[in-house]
Structure formats: structure tokens, C-alpha cells
Jmol script that loads the backbone (N, CA, C; Angstrom):
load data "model"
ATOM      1  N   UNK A   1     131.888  -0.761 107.503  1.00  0.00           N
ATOM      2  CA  UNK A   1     133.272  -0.363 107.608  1.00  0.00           C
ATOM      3  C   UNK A   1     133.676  -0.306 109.076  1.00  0.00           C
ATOM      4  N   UNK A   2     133.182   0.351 109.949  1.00  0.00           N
ATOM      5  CA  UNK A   2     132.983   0.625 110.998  1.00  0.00           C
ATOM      6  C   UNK A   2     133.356  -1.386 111.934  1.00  0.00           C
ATOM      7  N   UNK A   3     132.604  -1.964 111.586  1.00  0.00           N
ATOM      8  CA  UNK A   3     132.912  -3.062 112.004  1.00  0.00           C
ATOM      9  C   UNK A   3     133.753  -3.814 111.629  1.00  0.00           C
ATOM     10  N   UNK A   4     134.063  -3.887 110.235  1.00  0.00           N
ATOM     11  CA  UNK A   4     135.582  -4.394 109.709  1.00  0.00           C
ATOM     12  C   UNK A   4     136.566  -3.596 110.322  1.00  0.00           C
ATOM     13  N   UNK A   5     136.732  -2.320 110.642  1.00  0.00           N
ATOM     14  CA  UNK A   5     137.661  -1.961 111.529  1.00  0.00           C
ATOM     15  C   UNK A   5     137.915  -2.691 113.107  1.00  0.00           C
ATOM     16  N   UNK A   6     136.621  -2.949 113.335  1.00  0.00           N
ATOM     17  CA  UNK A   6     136.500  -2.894 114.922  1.00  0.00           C
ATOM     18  C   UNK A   6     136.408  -1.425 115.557  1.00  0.00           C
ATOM     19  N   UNK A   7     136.097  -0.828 115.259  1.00  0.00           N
ATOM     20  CA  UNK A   7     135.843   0.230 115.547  1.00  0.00           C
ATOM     21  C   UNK A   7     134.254   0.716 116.160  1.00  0.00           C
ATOM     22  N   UNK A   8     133.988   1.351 116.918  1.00  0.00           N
ATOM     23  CA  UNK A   8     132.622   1.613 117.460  1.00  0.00           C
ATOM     24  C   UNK A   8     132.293   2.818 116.991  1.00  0.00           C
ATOM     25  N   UNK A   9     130.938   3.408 116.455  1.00  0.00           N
ATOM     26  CA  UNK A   9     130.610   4.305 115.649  1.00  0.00           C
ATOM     27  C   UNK A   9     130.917   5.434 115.920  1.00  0.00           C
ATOM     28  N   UNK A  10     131.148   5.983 117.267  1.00  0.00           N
ATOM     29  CA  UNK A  10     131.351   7.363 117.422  1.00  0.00           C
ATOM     30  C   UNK A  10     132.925   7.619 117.386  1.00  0.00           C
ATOM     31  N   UNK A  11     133.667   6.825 117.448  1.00  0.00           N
ATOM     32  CA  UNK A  11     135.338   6.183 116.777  1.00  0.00           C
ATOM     33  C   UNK A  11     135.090   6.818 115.436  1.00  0.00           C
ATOM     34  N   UNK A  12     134.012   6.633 114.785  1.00  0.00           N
ATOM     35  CA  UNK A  12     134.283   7.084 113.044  1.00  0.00           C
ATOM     36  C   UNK A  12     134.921   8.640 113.085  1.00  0.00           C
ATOM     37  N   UNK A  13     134.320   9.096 113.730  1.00  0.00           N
ATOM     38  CA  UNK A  13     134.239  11.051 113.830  1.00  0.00           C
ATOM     39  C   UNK A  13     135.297  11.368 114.684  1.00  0.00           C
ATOM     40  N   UNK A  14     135.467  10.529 115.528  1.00  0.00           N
ATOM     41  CA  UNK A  14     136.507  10.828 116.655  1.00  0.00           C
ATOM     42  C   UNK A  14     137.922  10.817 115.966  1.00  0.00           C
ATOM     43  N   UNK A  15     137.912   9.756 114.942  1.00  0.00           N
ATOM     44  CA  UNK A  15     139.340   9.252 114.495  1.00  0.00           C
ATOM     45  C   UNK A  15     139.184   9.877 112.782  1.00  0.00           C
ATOM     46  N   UNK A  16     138.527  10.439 112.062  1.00  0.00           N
ATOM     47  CA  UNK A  16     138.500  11.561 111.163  1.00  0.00           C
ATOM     48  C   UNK A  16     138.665  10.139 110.376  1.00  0.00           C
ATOM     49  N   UNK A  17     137.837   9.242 110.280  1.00  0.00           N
ATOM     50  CA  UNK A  17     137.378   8.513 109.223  1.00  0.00           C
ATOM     51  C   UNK A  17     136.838   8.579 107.920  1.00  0.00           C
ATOM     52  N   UNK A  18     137.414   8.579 107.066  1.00  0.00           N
ATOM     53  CA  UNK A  18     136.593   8.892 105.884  1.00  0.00           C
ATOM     54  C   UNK A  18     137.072   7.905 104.505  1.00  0.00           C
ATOM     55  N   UNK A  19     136.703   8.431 103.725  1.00  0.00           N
ATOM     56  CA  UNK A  19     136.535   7.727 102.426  1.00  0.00           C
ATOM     57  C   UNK A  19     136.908   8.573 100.813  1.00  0.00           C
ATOM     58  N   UNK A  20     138.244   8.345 100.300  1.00  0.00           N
ATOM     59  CA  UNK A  20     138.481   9.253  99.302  1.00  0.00           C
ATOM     60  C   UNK A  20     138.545   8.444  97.861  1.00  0.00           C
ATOM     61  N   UNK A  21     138.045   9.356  97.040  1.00  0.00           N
ATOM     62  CA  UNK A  21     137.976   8.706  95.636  1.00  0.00           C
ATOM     63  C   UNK A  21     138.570   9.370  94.985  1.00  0.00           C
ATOM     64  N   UNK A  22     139.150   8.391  93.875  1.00  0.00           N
ATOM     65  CA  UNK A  22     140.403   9.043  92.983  1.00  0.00           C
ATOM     66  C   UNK A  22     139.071  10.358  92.246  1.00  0.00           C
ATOM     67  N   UNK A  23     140.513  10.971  91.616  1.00  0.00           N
ATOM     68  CA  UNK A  23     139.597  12.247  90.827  1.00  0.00           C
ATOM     69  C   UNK A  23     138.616  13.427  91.841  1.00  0.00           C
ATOM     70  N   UNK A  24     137.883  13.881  90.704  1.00  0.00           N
ATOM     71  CA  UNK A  24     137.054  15.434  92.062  1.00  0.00           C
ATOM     72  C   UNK A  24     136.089  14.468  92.788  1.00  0.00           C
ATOM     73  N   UNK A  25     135.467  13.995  91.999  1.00  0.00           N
ATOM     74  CA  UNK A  25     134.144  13.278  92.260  1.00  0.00           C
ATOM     75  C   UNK A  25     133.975  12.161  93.342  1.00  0.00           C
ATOM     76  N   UNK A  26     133.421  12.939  95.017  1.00  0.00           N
ATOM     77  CA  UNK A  26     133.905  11.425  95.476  1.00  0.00           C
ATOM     78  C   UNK A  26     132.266  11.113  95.744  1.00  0.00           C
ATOM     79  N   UNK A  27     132.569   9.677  95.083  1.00  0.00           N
ATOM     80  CA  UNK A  27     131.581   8.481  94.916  1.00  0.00           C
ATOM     81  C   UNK A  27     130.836   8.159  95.908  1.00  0.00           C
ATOM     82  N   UNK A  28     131.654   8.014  97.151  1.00  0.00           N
ATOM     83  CA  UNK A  28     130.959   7.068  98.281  1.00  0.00           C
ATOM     84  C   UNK A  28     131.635   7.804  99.809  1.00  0.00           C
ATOM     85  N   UNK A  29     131.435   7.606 100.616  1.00  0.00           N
ATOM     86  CA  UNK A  29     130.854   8.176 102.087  1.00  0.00           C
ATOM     87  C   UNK A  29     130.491   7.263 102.918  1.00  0.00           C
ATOM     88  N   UNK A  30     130.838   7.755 104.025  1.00  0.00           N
ATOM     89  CA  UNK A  30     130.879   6.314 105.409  1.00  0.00           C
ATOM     90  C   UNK A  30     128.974   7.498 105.606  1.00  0.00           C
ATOM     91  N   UNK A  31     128.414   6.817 106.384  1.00  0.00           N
ATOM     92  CA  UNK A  31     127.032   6.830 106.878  1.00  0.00           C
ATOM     93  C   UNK A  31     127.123   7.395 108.572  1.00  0.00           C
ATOM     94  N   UNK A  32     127.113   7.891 108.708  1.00  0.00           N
ATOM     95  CA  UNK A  32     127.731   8.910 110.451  1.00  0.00           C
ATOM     96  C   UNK A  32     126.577   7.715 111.504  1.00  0.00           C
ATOM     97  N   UNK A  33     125.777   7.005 111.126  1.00  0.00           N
ATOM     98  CA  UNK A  33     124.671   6.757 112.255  1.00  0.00           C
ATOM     99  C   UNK A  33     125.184   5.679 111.930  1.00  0.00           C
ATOM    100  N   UNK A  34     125.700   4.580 110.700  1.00  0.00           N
ATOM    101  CA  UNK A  34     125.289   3.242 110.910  1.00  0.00           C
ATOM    102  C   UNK A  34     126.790   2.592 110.740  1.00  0.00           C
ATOM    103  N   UNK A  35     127.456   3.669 109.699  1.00  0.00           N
ATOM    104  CA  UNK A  35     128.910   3.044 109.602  1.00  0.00           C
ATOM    105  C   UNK A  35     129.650   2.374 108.741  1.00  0.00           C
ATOM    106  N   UNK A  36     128.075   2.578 107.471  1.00  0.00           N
ATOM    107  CA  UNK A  36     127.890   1.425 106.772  1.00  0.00           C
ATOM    108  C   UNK A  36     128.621   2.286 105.145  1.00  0.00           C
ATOM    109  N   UNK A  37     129.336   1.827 104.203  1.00  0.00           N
ATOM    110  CA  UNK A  37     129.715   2.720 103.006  1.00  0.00           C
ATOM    111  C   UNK A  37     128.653   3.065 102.099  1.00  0.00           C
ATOM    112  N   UNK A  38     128.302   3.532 101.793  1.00  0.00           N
ATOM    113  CA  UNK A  38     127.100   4.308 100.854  1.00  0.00           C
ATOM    114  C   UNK A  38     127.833   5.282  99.635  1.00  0.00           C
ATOM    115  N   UNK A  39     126.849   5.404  98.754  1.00  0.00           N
ATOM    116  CA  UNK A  39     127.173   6.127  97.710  1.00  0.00           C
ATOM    117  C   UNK A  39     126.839   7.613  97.620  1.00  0.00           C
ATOM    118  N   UNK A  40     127.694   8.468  97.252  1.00  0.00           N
ATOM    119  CA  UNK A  40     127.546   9.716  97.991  1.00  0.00           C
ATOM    120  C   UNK A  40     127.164  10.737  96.510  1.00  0.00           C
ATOM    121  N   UNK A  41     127.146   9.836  95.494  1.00  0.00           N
ATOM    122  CA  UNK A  41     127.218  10.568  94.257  1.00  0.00           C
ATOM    123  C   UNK A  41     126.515   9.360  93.356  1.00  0.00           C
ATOM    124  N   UNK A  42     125.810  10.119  92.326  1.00  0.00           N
ATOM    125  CA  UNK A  42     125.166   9.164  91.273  1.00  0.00           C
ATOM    126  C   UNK A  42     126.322   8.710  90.535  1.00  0.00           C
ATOM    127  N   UNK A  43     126.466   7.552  90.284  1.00  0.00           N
ATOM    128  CA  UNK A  43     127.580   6.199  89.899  1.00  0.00           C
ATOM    129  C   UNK A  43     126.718   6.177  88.241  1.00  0.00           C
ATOM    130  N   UNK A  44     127.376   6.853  87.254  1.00  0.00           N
ATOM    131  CA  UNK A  44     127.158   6.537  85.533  1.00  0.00           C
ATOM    132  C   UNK A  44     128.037   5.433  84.856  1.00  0.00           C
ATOM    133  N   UNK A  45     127.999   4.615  84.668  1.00  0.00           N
ATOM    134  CA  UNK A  45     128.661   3.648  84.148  1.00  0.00           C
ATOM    135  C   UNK A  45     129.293   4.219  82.994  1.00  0.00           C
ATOM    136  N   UNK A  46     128.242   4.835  82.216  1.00  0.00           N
ATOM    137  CA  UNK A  46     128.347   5.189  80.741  1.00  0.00           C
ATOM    138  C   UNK A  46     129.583   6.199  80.479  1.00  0.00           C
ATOM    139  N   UNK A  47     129.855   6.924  81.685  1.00  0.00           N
ATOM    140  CA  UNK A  47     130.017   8.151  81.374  1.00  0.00           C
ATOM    141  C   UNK A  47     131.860   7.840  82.502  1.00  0.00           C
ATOM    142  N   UNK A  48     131.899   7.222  83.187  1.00  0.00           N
ATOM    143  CA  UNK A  48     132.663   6.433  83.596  1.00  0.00           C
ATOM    144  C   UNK A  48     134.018   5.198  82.946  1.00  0.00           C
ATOM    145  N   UNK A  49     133.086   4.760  82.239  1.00  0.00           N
ATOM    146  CA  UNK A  49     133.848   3.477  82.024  1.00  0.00           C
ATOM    147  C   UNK A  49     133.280   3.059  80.309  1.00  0.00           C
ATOM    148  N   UNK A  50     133.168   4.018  79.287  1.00  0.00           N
ATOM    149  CA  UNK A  50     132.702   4.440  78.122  1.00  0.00           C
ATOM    150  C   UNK A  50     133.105   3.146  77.486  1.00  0.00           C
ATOM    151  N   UNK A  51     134.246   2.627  77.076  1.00  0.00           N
ATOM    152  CA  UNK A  51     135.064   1.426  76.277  1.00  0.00           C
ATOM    153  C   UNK A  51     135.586   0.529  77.259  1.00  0.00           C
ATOM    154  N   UNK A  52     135.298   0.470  78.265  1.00  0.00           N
ATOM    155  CA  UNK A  52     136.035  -0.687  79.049  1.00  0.00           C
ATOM    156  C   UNK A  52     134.710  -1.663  79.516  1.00  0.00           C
ATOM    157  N   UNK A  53     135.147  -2.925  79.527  1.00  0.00           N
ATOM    158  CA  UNK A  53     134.115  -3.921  79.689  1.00  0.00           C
ATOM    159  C   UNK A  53     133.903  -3.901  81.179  1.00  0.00           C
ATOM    160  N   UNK A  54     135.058  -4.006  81.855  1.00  0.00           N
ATOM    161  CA  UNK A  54     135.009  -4.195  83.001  1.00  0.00           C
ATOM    162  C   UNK A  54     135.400  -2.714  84.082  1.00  0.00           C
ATOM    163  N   UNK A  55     134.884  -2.243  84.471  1.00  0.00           N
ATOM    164  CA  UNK A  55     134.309  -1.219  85.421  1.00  0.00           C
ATOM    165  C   UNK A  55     134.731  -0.750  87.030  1.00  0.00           C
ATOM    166  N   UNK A  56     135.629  -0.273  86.770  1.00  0.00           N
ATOM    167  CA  UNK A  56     136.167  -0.009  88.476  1.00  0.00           C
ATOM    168  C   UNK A  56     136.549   1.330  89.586  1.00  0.00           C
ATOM    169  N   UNK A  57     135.773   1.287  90.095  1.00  0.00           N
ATOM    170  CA  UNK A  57     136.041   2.853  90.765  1.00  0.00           C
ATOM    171  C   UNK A  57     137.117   2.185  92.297  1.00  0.00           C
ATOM    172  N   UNK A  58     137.852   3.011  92.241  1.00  0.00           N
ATOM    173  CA  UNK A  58     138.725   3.041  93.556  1.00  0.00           C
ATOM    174  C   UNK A  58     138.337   3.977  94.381  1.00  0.00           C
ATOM    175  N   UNK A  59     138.484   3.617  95.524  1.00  0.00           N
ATOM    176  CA  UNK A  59     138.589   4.213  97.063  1.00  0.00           C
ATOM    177  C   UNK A  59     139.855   4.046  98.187  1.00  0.00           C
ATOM    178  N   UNK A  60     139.743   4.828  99.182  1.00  0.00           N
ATOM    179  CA  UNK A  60     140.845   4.465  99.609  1.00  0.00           C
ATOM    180  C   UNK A  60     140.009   4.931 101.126  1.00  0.00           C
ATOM    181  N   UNK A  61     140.155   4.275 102.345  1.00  0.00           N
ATOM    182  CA  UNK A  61     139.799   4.474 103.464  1.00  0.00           C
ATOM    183  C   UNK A  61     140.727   5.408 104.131  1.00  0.00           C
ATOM    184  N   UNK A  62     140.455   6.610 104.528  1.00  0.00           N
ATOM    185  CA  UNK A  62     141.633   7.360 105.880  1.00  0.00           C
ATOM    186  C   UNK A  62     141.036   6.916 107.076  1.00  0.00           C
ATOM    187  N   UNK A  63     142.472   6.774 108.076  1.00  0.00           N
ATOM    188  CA  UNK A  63     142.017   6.681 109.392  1.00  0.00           C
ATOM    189  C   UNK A  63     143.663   7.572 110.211  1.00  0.00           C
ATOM    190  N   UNK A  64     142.890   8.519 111.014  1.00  0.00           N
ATOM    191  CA  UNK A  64     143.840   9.206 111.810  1.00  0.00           C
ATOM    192  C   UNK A  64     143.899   8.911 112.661  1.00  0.00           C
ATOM    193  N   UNK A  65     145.227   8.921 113.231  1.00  0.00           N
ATOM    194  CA  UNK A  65     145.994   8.176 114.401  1.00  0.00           C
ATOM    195  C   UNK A  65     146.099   6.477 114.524  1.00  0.00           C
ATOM    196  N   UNK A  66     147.105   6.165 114.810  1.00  0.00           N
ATOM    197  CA  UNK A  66     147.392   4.390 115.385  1.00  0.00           C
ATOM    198  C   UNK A  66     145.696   3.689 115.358  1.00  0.00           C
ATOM    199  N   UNK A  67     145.853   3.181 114.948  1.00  0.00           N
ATOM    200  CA  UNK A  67     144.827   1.548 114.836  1.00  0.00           C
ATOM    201  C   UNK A  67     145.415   0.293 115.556  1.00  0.00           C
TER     202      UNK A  67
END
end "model"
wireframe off; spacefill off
backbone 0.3
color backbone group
């Protein structure tokens, strides 16, 4: 993430970077050392996406201040 921004890693913390998922449960999390998106919560398909074939969790990236 960190590099699709252009952004340099200590930019992540500086600029209150983060990562929000619809609902309580958030899924996934930027990585503070590498920058990289990771999963921040065990991902159940079953329990998730019960009758749907196809499977989709949303995210949404914050970034504070001008880019």
C-alpha cells in the first residue's frame, strides 16, 4: 500500500493511514514495518458469505491530509 501510494513507511503513521472495513469487524490492517495490507482478523467464508457464490469484503483506505 505504502508504495502504491508513493508514500515512504514512516508517512504511514505520520499521515494516520489506515484501513476500514464495512461493519464492526475490521478484516485487514496496513503492517507498521513493511506497509504491506495483511489480515487483521480470521476471514470465514462460511459465516460471511453463507448463499452467495461469489464473496466480497470491502475496504476503504484513510489518508489524512493532501496527497
Amino acid at each position: 500500500v505504502a508504495k502504491d501510494l508513493g508514500l515512504q513507511l514512516t508517512e504511514i503513521s505520520d499521515r494516520g493511514v489506515r484501513i476500514v472495513s464495512e461493519g464492526r469487524t475490521q478484516y485487514f490492517a496496513l503492517h507498521g514495518k513493511t506497509g504491506h495490507l495483511v489480515t487483521a482478523e480470521r476471514i470465514d467464508r462460511e459465516q460471511l458469505c453463507e448463499r452467495v457464490q461469489q464473496c466480497v469484503l470491502r475496504c476503504e483506505l484513510i489518508v489524512e491530509g493532501e496527497m
